[in-house]
N, C-alpha and C positions, 0 to 999 in steps of 0.2 A: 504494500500500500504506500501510495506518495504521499508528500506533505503540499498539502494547498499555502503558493506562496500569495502572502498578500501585497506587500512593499519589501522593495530592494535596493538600495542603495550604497553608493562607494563614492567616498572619498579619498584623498590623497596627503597625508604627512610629506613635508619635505624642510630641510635645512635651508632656509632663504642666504640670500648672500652676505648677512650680518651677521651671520652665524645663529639666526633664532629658526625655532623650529616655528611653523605656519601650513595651514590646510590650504588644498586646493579643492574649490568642493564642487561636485556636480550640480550642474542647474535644476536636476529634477529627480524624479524617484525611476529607475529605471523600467523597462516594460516588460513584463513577465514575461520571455520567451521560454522556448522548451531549452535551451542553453542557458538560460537563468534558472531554471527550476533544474537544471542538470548540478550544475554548479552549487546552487543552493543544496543541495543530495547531496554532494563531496564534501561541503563546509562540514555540514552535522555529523555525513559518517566520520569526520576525520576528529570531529569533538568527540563525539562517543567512542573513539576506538583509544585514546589518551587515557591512561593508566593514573592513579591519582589525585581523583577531581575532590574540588574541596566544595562544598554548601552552606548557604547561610543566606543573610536577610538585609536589608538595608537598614542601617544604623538610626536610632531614633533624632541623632546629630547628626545626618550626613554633612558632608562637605559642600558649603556653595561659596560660603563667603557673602562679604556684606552687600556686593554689587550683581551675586551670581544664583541663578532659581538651580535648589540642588538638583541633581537628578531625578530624583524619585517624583521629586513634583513634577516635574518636566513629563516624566514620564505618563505619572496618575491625571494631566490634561490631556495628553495626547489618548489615554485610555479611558478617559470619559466623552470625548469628541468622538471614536469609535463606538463606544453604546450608543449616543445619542445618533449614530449615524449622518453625521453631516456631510455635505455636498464632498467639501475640498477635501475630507480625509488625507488623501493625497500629498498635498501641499502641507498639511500640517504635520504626517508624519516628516515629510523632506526638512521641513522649518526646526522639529527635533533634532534631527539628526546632526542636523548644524552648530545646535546649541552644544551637543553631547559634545564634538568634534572640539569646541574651545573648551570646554570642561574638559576633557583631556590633555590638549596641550600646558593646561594651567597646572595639571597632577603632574607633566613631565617636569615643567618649568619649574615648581616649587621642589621638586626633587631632584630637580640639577641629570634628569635623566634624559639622554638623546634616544627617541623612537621613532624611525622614517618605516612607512609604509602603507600599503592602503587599508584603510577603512571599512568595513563594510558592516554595514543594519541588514537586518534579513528579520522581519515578522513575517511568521507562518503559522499553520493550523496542522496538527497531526495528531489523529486519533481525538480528535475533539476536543483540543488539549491547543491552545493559543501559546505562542512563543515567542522571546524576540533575542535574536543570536545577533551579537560584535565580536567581531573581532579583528587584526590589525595582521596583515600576512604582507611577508613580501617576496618578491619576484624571483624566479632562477630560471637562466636563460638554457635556450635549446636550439637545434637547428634542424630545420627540416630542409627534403627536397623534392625537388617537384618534377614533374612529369621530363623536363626538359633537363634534367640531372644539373641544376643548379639550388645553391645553399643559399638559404636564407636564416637568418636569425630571429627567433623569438623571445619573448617571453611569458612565462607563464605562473599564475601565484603559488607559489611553493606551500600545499596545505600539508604536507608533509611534516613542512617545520612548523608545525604552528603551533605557538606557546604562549600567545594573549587571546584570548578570549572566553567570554561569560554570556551564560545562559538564562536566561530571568525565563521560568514559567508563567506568564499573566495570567493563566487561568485559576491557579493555585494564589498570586500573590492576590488575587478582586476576592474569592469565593472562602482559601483557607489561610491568612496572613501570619494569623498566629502561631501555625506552624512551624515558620522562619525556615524552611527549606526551599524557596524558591528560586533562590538564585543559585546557580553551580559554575563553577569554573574550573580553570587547568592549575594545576597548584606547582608544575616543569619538577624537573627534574631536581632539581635544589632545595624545593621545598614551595611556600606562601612567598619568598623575597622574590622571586623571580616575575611575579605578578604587582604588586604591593600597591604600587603608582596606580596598575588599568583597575585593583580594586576599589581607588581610592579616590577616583574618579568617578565610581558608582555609587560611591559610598556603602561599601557591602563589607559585612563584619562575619565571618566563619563561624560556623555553629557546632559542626563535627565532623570527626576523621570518619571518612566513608569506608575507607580499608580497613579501620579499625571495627566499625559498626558491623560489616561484613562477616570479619573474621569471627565476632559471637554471635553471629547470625546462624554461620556454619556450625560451631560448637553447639549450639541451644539441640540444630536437628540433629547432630550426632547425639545427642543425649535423649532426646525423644525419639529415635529406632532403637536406644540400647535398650529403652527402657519398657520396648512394648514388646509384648509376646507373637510376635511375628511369626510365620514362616518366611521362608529363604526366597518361596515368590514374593510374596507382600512387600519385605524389604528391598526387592530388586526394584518394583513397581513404587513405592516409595522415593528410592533412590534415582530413579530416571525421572520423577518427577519432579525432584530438586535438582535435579541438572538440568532439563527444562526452564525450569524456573529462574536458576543464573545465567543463561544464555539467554534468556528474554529478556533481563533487566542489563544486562551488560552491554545487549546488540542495543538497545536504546537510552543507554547513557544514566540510568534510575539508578537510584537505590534497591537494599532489599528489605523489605514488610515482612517481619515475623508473623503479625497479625494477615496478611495476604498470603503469605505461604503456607500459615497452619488452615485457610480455609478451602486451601489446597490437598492438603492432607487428609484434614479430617476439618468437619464443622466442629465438632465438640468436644477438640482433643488440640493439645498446647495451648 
C-alpha cells in the first residue's frame, strides 16, 4: 500500500559569500508527480530502515525567541487551516515551510554549526495515519551514458546518508498529545549530539530509548511462552507470531505495544 502525498517541498541550505549560511527557497509546493511520490517512498523507507530512532514531544518551552513563532505553533496553524479546509492550503503549507527553513538556520547559527543541503517537507497520509517528514540530504554525484556512449554527470540526493531528519505523527500529536510519542527521529551513529541543533529547531525533547523499550519488550514475551503450558506447536505458532509482529513495526518505522502484541496473542492473557 502507498502513502497518499499531500505537499512537497525543497528547499536549498547554502554558505553565501560572507560566509553565512542562507536558504534558497522554492517559489511553490511542488506537484505531486509519480517521481515525487516515488521519491517521497525512498525518503520514508530510508527513515525506517535507520537503526536507532529516538521519540519524544515538543517541549512545553520550545525555542522561538522573542521575534520568532516557535515551531509547534507554526505548525498547530498550518494544522488547523487543514481541518478547516481552506482554499490556499497550499500556499500556506509553502508559507511554513519557509518559516521552518529560518528557524533552522537560527539553531545552526546559535550553534556555530555549518549544514548545507537540501531541505525537504513531505506531508503525507499512510494507513490513515497523517505525517509530516524533514529532512536535510545532500547530493552524490554519478555519471550516466547515453544511447550515443557519451558521459554525463549527475547528481542525485544521497538518502543513503541520511542522518537529519524527524518525523512528527499529526494524527497522534491532534487526537493522543499526551502521549509525547509523536515525534521520532535519527539519533546517527554517535548518539542524540549528532542531531541536537535539527532537534532544537523543532523544539523536541526525547522521551525514551526505543532499543531499550524493545529489548523488555522481547524479554516480557520470553517470559510469557516460558510461562505457559504450551505444546511445541503453540509455541512455534506463538513465536512466528512475534516475529511477524517485529517485522511489521520495524518495516514501518513504530515502536513495539506490549499491550498490541499480547492482543495478538491472547485477548486475556499478559
Amino acid at each position: 500500500m502507498s502513502a497518499l502525498i499531500h505537499h512537497f517541498v525543497v528547499h536549498r541550505l547554502v554558505v553565501s559569500g560572507e560566509d553565512k549560511l542562507s536558504i534558497i527557497p522554492r517559489d511553490k509546493c511542488l506537484a505531486v508527480t509519480p517521481e515525487i511520490e516515488s521519491l517521497a517512498h525512498q525518503i520514508n523507507h530510508s527513515f525506517n530502515s535507520k537503526p536507532g530512532k529516538g521519540v519524544g514531544h515538543f517541549t512545553e518551552e520550545a525555542a522561538g525567541g522573542e521575534d520568532t513563532i516557535p515551531f509547534k505553533t507554526s505548525l498547530a496553524e498550518f494544522m488547523h487551516a487543514q481541518k478547516e479546509r481552506v482554499d490556499n492550503l497550499e500556499d500556506i503549507f509553502h508559507a511554513f515551510t519557509l518559516t521552518s527553513g529560518d528557524k533552522l538556520i537560527k539553531a545552526l547559527t546559535d550553534t556555530g554549526t555549518v549544514q548545507t543541503g537540501f531541505l525537504i517537507f513531505c506531508q503525507y497520509e499512510f494507513l490513515a495515519t497523517q505525517y509530516l517528514m524533514i529532512t536535510l540530504l545532500n547530493t552524490r554525484s554519478h555519471v550516466e551514458i547515453n544511447q550515443a556512449l557519451e558521459l554525463n554527470a549527475r547528481e542525485h540526493l544521497d538518502l543513503a546518508k541520511m542522518q537529519l531528519a524527524v518525523r512528527i505523527d499529526l494524527t497522534q500529536l491532534e487526537i493522543q498529545p499526551e502521549q509525547k510519542r509523536y515525534v521520532s527521529f535519527i539519533k546517527g551513529l554517535m548518539g542524540r549530539k549528532v542531531s541536537d541543533f535539527f532537534m532544537d529547531f523543532i523544539g523536541c525533547e526525547e522521551l525514551v530509548d526505543i532499543k531499550q523499550q524493545n529489548k523488555q519488550l522481547i524479554s516480557s514475551v520470553d517470559a510469557y511462552l516460558a510461562s505457559e503450558n504450551l505444546d511445541r506447536e503453540e509455541q512455534q505458532q506463538h513465536r512466528d507470531e512475534v516475529k511477524s509482529y517485529f517485522k511489521e513495526k520495524i518495516d514501518s518505522g513504530e515502536s513495539l505495544s506490549i499491550k498490541e502484541l499480547s492482543g495478538r496473542l491472547s485477548p486475556d492473557r499478559m
